[in-house]
C-alpha positions as CSV (number, residue, x, y, z in Angstrom):
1,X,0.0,0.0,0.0
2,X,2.7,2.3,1.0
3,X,4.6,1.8,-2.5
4,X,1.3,2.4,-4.1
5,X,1.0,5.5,-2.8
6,X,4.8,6.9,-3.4
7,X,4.3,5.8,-6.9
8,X,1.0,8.1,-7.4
9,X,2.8,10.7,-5.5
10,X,5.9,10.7,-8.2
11,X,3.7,10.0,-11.1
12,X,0.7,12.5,-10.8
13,X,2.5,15.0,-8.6
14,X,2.2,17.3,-12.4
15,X,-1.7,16.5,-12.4
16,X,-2.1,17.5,-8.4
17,X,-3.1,20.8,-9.6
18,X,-5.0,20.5,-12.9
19,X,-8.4,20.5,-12.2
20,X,-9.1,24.2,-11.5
21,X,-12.3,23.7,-8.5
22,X,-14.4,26.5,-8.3
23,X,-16.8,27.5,-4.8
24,X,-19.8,26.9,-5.4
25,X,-21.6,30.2,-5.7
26,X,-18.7,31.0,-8.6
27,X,-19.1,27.7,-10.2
28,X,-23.3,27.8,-10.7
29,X,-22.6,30.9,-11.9
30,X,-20.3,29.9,-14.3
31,X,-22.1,26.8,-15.3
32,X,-25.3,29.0,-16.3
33,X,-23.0,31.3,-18.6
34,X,-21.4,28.4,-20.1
35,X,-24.4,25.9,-20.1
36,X,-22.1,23.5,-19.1
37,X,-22.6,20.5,-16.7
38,X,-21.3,20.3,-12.9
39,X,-19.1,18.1,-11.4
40,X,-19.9,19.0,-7.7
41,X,-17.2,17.2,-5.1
42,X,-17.7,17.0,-1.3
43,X,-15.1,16.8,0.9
44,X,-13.8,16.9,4.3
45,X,-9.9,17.3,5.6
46,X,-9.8,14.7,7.8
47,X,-11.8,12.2,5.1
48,X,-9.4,8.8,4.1
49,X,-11.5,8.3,0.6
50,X,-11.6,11.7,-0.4
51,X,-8.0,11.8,0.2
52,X,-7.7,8.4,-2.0
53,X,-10.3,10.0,-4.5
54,X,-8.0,12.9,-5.2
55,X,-5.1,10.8,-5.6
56,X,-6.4,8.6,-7.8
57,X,-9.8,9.6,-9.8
58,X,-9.1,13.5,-9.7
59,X,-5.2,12.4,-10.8
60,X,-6.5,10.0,-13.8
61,X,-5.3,11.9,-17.2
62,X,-8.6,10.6,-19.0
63,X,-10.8,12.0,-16.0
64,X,-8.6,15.4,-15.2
65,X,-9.4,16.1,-19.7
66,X,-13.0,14.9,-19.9
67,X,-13.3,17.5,-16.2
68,X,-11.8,20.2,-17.4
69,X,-13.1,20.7,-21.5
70,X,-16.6,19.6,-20.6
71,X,-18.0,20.3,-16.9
72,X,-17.6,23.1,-14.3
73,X,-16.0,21.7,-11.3
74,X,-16.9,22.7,-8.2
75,X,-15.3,21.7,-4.8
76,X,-17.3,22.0,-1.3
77,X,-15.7,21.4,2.0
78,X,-18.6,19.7,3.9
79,X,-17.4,21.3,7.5
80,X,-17.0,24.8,6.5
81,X,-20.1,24.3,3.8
82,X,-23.2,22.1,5.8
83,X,-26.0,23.6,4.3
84,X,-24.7,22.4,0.9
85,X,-23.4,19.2,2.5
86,X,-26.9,18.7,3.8
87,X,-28.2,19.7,0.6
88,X,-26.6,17.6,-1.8
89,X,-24.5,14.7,0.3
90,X,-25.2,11.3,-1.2
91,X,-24.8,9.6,2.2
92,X,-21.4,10.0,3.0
93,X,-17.7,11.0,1.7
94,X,-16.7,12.2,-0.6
95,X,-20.0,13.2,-1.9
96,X,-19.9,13.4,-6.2
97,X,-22.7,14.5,-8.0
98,X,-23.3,15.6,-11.4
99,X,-25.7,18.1,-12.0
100,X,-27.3,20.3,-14.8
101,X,-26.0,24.2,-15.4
102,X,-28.8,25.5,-13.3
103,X,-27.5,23.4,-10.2
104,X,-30.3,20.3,-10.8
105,X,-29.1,17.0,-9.4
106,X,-28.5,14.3,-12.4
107,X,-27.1,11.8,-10.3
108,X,-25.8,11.1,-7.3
109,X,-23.0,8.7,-5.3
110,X,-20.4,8.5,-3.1
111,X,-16.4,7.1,-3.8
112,X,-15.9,6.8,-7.5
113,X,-13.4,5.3,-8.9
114,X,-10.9,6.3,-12.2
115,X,-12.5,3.7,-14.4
116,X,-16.1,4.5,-13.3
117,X,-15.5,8.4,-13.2
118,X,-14.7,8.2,-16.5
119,X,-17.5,6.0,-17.9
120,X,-20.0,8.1,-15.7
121,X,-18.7,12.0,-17.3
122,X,-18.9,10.2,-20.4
123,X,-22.3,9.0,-20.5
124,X,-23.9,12.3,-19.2
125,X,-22.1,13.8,-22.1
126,X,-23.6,11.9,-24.4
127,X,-27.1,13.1,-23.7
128,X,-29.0,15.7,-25.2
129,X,-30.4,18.7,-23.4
130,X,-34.4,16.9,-24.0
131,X,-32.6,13.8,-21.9
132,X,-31.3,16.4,-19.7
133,X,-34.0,18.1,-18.3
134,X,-36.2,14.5,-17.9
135,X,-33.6,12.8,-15.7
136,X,-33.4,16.5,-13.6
137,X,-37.4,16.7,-13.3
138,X,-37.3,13.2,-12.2
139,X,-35.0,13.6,-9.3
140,X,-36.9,16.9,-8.4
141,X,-40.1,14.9,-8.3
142,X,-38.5,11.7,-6.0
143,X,-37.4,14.6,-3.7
144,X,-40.6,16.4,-3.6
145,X,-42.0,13.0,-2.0
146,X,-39.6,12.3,0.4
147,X,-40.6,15.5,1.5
148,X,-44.2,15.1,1.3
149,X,-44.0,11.5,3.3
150,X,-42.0,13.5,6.0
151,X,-45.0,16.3,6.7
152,X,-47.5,13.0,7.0
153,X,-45.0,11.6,9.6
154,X,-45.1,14.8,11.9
155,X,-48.3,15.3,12.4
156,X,-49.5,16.0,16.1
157,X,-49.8,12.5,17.9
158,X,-49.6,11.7,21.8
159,X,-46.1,9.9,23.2
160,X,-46.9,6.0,24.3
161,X,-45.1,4.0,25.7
162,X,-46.0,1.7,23.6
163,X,-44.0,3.3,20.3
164,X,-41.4,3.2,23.3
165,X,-41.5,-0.5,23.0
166,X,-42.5,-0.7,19.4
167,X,-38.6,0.8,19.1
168,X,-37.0,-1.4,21.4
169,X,-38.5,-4.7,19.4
170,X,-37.2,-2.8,16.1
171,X,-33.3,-2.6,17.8
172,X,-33.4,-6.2,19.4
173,X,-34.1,-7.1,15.6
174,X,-31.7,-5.3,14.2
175,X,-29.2,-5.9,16.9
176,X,-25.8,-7.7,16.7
177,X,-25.7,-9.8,19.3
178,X,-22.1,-11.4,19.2
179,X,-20.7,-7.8,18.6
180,X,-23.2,-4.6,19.5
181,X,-24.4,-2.0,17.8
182,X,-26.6,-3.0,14.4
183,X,-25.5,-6.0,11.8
184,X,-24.2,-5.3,8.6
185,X,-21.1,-2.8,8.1
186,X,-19.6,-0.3,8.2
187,X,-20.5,0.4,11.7
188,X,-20.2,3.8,13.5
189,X,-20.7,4.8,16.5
190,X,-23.4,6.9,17.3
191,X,-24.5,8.3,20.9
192,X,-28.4,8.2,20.4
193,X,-28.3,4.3,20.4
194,X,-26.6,4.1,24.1
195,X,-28.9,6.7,25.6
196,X,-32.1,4.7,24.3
197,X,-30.7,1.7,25.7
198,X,-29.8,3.2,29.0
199,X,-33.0,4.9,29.4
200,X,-35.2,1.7,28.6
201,X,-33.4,-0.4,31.4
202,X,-33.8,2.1,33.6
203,X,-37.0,3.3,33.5
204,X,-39.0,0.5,31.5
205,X,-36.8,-2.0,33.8
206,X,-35.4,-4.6,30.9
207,X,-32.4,-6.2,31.8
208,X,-31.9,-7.3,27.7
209,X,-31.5,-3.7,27.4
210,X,-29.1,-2.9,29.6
211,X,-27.0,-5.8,28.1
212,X,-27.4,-4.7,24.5
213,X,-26.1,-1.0,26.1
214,X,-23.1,-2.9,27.1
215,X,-22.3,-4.9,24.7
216,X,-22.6,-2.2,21.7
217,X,-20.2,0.3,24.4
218,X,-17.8,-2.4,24.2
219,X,-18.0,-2.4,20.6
220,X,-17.5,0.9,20.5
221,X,-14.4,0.9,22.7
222,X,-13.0,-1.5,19.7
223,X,-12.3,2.1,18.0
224,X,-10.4,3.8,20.7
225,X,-6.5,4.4,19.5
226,X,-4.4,2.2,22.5
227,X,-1.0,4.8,21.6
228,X,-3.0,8.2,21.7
229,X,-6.1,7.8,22.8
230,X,-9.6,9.1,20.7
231,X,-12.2,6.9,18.7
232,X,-12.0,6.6,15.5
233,X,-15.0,7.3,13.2
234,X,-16.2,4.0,12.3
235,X,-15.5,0.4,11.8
236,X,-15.8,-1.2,7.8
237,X,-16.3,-4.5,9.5
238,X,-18.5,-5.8,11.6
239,X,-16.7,-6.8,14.0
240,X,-15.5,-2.9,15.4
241,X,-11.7,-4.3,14.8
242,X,-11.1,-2.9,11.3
243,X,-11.2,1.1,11.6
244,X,-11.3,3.9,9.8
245,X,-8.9,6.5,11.3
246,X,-10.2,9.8,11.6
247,X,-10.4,11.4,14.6
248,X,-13.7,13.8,14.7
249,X,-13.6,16.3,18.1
250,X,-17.9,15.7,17.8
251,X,-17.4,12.1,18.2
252,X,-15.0,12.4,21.1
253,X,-17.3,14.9,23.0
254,X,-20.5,12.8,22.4
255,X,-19.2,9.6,22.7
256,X,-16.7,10.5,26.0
257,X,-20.4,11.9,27.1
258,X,-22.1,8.9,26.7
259,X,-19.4,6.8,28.4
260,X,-19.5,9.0,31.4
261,X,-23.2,8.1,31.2
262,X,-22.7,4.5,31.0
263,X,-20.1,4.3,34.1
264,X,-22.9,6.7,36.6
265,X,-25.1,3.9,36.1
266,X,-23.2,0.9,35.6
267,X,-20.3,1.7,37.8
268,X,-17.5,-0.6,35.6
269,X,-14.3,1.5,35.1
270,X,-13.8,0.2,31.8
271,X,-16.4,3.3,31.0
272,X,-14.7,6.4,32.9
273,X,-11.5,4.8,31.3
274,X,-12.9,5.4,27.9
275,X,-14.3,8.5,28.5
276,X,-11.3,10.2,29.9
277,X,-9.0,8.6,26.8
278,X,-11.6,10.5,24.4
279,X,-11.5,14.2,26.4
280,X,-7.5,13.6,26.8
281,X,-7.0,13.3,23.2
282,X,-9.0,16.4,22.4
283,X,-6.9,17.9,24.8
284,X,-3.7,17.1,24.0
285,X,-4.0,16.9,20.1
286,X,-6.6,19.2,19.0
287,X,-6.7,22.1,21.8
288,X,-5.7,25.6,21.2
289,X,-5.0,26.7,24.3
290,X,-4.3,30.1,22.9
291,X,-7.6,30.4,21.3
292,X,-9.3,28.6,23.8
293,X,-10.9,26.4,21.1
294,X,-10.8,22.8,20.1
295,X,-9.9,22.0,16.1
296,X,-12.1,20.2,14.6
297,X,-10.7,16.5,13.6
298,X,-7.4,14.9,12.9
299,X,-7.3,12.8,9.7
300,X,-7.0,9.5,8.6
301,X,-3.9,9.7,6.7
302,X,-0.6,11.7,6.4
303,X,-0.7,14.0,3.5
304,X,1.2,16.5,2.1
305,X,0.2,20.2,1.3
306,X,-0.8,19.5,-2.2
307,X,-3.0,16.7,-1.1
308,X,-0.8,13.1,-1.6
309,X,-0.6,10.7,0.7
310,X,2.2,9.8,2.3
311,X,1.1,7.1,4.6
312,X,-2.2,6.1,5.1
313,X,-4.0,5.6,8.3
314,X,-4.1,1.8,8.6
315,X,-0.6,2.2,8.0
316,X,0.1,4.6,10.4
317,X,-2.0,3.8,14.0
318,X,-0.9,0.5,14.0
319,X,2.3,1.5,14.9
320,X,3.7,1.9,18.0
321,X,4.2,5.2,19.7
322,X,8.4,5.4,19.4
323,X,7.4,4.2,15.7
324,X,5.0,7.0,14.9
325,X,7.4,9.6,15.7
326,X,10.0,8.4,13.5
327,X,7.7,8.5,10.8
328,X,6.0,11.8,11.5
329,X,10.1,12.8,11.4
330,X,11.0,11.4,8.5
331,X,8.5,12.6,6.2
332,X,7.9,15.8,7.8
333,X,4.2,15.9,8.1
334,X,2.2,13.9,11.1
335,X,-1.5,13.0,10.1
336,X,-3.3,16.4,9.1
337,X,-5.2,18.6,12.1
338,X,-7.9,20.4,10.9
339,X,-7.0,23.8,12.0
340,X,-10.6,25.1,11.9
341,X,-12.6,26.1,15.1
342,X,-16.8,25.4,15.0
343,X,-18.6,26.7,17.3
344,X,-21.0,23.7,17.7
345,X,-18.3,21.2,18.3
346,X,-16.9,23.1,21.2
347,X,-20.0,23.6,22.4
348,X,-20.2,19.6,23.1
349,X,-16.6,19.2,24.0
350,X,-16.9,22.0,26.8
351,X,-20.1,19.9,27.9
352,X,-17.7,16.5,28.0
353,X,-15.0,18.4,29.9
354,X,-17.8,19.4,32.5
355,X,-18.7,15.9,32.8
356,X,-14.8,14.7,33.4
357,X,-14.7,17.2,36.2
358,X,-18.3,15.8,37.8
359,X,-16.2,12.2,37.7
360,X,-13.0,13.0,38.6
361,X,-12.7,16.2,40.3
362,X,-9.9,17.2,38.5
363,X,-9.9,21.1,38.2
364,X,-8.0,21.1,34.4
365,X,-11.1,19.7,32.9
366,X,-13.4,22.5,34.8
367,X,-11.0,25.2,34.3
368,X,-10.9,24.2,30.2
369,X,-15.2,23.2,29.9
370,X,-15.3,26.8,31.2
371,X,-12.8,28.4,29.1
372,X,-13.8,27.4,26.0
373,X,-17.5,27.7,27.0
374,X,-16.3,31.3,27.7
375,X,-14.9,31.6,24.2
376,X,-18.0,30.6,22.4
377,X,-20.2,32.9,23.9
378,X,-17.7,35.6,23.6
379,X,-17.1,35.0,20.0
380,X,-20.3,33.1,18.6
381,X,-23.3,34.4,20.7
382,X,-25.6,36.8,18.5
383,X,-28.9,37.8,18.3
384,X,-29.8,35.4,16.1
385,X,-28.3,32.5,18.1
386,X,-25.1,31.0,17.7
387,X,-22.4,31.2,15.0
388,X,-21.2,27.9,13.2
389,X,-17.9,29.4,12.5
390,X,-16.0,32.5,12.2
391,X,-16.9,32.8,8.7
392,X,-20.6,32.6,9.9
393,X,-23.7,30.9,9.6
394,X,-26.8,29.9,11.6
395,X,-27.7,26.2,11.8
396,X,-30.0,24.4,14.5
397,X,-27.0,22.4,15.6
398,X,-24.4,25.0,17.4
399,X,-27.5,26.2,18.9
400,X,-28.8,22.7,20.7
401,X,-25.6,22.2,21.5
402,X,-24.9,25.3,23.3
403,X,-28.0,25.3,25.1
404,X,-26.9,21.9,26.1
405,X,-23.4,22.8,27.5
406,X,-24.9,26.1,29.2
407,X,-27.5,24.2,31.5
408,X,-24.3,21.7,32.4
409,X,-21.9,24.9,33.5
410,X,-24.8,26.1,34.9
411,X,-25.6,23.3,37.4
412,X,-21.6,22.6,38.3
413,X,-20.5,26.1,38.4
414,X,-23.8,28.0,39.9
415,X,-23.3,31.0,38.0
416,X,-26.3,32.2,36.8
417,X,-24.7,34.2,33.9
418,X,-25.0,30.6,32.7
419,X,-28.5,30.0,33.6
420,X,-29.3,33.8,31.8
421,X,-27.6,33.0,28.6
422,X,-29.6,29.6,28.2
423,X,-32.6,31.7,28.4
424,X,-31.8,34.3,26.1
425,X,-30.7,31.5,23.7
426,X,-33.9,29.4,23.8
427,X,-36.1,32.5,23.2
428,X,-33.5,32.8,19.8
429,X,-35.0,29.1,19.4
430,X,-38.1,30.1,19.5
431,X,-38.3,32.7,17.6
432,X,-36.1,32.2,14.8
433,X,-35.5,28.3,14.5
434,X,-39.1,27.1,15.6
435,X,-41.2,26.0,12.0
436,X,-44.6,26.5,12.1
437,X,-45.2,24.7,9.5
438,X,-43.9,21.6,10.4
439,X,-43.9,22.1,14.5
440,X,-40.5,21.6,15.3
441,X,-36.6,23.0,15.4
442,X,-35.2,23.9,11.7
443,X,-32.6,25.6,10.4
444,X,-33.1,29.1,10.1
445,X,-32.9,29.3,6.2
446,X,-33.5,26.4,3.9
447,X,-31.0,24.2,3.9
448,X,-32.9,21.5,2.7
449,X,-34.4,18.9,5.7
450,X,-31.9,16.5,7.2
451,X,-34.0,13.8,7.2
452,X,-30.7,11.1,7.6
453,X,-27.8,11.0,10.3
454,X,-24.9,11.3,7.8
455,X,-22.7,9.7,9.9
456,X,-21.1,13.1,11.9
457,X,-23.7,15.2,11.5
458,X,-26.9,15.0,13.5
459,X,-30.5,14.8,11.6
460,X,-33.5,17.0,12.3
461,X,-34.9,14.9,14.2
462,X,-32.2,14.2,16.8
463,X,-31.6,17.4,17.2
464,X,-35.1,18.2,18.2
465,X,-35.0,14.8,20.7
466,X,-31.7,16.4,21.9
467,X,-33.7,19.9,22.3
468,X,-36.4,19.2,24.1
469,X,-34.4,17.3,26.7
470,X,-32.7,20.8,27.3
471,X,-36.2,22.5,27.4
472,X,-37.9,20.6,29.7
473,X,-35.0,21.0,32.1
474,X,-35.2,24.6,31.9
475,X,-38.9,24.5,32.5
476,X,-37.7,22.9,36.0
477,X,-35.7,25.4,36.8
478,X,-37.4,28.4,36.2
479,X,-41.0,27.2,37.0
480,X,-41.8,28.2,33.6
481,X,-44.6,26.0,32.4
482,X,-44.6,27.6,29.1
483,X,-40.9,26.1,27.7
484,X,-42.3,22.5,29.0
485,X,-45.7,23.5,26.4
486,X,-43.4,24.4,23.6
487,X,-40.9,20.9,24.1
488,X,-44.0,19.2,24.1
489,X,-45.5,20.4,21.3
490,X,-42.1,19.7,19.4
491,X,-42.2,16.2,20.9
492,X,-45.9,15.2,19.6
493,X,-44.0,16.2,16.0
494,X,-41.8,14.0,16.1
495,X,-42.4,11.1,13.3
496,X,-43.6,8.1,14.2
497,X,-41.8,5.7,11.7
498,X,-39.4,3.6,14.2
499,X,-37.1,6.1,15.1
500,X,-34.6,5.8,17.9
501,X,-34.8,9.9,18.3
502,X,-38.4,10.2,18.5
503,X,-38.2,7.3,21.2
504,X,-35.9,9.5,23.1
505,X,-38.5,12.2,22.9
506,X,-41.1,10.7,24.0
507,X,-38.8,9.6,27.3
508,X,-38.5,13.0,27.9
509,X,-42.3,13.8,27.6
510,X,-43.1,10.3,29.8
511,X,-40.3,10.4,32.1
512,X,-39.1,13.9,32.6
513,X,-35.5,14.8,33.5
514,X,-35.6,15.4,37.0
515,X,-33.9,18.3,39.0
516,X,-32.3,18.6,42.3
517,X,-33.6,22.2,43.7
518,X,-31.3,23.2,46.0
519,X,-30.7,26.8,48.8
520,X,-27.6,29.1,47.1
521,X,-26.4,29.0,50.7
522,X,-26.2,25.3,50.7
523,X,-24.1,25.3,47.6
524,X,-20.5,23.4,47.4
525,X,-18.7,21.7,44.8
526,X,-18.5,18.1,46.6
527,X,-22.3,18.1,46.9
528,X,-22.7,19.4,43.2
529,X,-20.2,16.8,41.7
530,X,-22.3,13.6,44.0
531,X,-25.8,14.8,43.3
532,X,-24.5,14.8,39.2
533,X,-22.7,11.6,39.3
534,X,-26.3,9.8,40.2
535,X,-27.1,9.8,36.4
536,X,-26.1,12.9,34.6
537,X,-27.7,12.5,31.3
538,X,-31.2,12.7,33.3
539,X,-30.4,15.2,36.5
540,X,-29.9,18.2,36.8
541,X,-29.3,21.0,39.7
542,X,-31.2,24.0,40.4
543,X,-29.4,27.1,43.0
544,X,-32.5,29.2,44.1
545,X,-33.3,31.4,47.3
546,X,-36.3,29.7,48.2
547,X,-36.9,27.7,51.7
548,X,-34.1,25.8,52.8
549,X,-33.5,22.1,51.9
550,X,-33.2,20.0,49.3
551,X,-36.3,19.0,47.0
552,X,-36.1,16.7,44.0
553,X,-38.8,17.0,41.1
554,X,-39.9,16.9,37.3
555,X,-42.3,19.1,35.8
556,X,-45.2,17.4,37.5
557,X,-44.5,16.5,40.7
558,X,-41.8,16.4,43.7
559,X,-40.5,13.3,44.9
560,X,-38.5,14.0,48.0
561,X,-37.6,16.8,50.6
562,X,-34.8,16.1,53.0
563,X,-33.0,19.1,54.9
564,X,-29.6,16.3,55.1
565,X,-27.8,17.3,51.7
566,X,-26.8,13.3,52.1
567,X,-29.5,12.1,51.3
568,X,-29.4,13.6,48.5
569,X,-27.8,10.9,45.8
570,X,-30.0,8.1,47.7
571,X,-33.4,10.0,47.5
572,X,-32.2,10.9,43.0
573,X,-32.1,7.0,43.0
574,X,-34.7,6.3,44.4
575,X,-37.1,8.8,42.6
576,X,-35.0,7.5,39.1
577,X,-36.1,3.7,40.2
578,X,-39.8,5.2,40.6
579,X,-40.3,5.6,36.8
580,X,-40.2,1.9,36.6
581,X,-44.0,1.3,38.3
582,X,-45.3,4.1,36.0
């Protein structure tokens, strides 16, 4: 593989910079002067077969002439780009699609090889402009569909538990026994699945589902890099042994999350161990402690500027650490860090670092949460919610996200700034993020519905699941009965097709998050970091100046009041356990 890869690098080295990509806005323009067709190609930094793809396919002398005489190419970087990446990504990356000079979609796929590239161009040059416009009014029409079937599935319905269980029967199907997670490949892992898991054991009381919760977090621990520590982003066997080596900060932050999650309840080490190994490596590989701001992903393979590879992942992390340094020294390049700070990302990595200081104690992880929280609110926070990046943007995600990490500092740290700023951001929600038309969180501007998890970015629907969870736990806090009517009302939106998200939802709306109110003079950090460690994904803390003591409720109803602050964790247990007669 390695001489493979030197040999492209020598022989295509001239052909590296051939293709002239355009951005997207120049390219459509230029297409529609031209009436030319577009090659569009999505991409990430950190991507192994988009790094393959532009050694190989985007290097092939047939391809690089049929490109540049006949179609306008244009090149997208999914990060900085995600409404287009939303809009047009076939499923995963690289994304290519071929489209007509007014930006139509033609056709559609992921990796494409020389051979195929070729045949592909070739054949959509061979067609008339009548052929044209029929295969472009065809896609429209298939899209217009999926669209219509999504505004059946969200109309208003009331949360069961028995869709609960309807979604439970659909994993156990589904579910890989010997090896967690789902069958079939590639496998990556994704947070959602845990936290269903977790909450049905605990609160419908099934014991299978605790052991599927298990078994798919061992699967995921498969991924975790035993030299440097951090998960890689998925497995392309079944088996979680055969990775693929990017590095992603998102999946560190919601996967170290989920771990922490897994250990409150579980209490096996093997979780906090995996946890910590996915903050660390954010920590001491992607943090800027300068900018007080994580970078966004290290790649899968070593690269140089013009885009070869060097050495490719599998190549590379198998190796020992005293071996990876001599290589990263002799060819002068370790695998590639994405140097670009987004402002959602950080958002859930300060909420992960929060969570490392609730398990450990240890005041680097509290001091960092903070500090970067700091920085995103500081450099993001607008009137119109949060920025993606600091070229811009407003998407649902940075903004769930945020709200998410501000209740957390919030409830560890007291400061009500905290508590303020979550306020202020769910009114942005509300007004500017909230359809009408469909009755739940959108992006702002059209970006085209989400309607599937592309692997590291979040769908509508989980993001709304993920929302609500937030919401009801401010209507908690502030006594505000109003934010638990608007979470609800997104919740009864939620489709109904077997959906692990809505499932979540629904949780939320059956079994509400429950929170610890608790006297500002009673306040201390050892009290803070027990009453959290009881089950963090589902508790939160409250500091008010009501009567003194210690009362623990959801939005409906208190469980407990106990003046003896250690009784606290006990009572949270107890009143968790509770949910299970229901």
């Amino acid at each position: 593989m390695k001489v493979f890869f030197i040999f492209l690098m020598l022989f295509n080295v001239c052909l590296s910079s051939e293709i002239k990509w355009f951005s997207y806005e120049e390219g459509i323009k230029k297409a529609k002067s031209e009436k030319k067709l577009i090659l569009l190609d999505i991409y990430a930094q950190w991507c192994h077969w988009c790094n393959v793809m532009e050694n190989t396919t985007y290097r092939d002398q047939n391809v690089v002439s049929l490109i540049t005489q006949h179609f306008i190419p244009i090149r997208v970087d999914a990060e900085k780009r995600p409404d287009l990446n939303k809009k047009y990504n076939q499923g995963g990356l690289p994304t290519t699609v071929i489209m007509d000079s007014e930006g139509n979609i033609l056709w559609g796929g992921i990796y494409v090889s020389p051979e195929d590239m070729e045949r592909l161009l070739s054949y959509f040059l061979s067609l008339d402009e009548k052929q044209i416009k029929k295969i472009a009014q065809l896609n429209k029409k298939k899209e217009e569909k999926a669209y219509k079937r999504f505004f059946k599935k969200i109309k208003p319905k009331e949360p069961s538990k028995k869709y609960i269980k309807k979604v439970f029967r659909s994993i156990k199907i589904r579910f890989d026994s010997e090896n967690g997670g789902f069958y079939g490949a590639p496998k990556f892992p994704q947070e959602e699945l845990l936290h269903f898991l977790l909450l049905y054991w605990k609160f419908v009381g099934d014991k299978e589902a605790k052991k599927m919760m298990i078994k798919t977090a061992q699967g995921y621990m498969k991924l975790i890099d035993p030299v440097e520590g951090g998960i890689y982003r998925y497995s392309v066997n079944q088996y979680w042994t055969q990775p693929h080596y990017e590095k992603l900060l998102k999946d560190q932050s919601d996967l170290s999350s989920a771990f922490f999650d897994i250990y409150s309840q579980t209490g096996d080490n093997r979780f906090l161990k995996s946890a910590l190994s996915l903050v660390n490596f954010s920590i001491n590989k992607l943090y800027d402690r300068n900018r007080k701001l994580f970078y966004n992903s290290q790649g899968a393979d070593i690269v140089d500027q013009e885009g070869t590879i060097l050495m490719t992942g599998e190549e590379f992390f198998k190796l020992s650490r005293e071996e990876r340094k001599k290589v990263v020294k002799k060819l002068g390049y370790p695998p590639k860090l994405e140097k670009s700070f987004y402002y959602d990302n950080n958002a859930l990595i300060s909420k992960a670092l929060f969570y490392a200081y609730i398990f450990t104690g240890e005041k680097k992880y509290l001091n960092t949460a903070k500090d970067v929280l700091d920085t995103v609110l500081e450099k993001a926070f607008s009137e119109k919610g949060i920025i993606y990046s600091e070229n811009g943007g407003y998407y649902l995600s940075e903004n769930v996200y945020t709200l998410e990490a501000l209740i957390t500092a919030y409830q560890i740290t007291g400061d009500r700034e905290y508590l303020k700023k979550s306020i202020d951001l769910l009114g942005i929600l509300q007004m500017y993020y909230y359809s009408k038309k469909l009755g739940i969180l959108t992006d702002p501007e059209d970006t085209g519905i989400s309607l599937k998890r592309i692997s590291f970015i979040d769908d509508i629907i989980l993001l709304n699941a993920r929302a609500v969870k937030s919401i009801y736990t401010l209507s908690v806090i502030t006594g505000d009965k109003n934010y638990q009517n608007f979470a609800d009302s997104i919740i009864k939106h939620l489709p109904t097709n077997i959906n692990i998200s809505t499932g979540i939802g629904f949780f939320v709306y059956l079994y509400p998050p429950v929170v610890v109110h608790i006297n500002e003079k009673n306040k201390n950090a050892d009290l803070v970091r027990k009453v959290l460690r009881v089950f963090p994904y589902w508790i939160s803390i409250h500091f008010d100046k009501s009567e003194e003591g210690y009362f623990i409720c959801n939005s409906q109803l208190c469980f407990f009041k106990t003046d003896n602050p250690e009784q606290v964790p006990d009572l949270l247990k107890k009143a968790v356990e509770s949910y299970k007669n229901m």
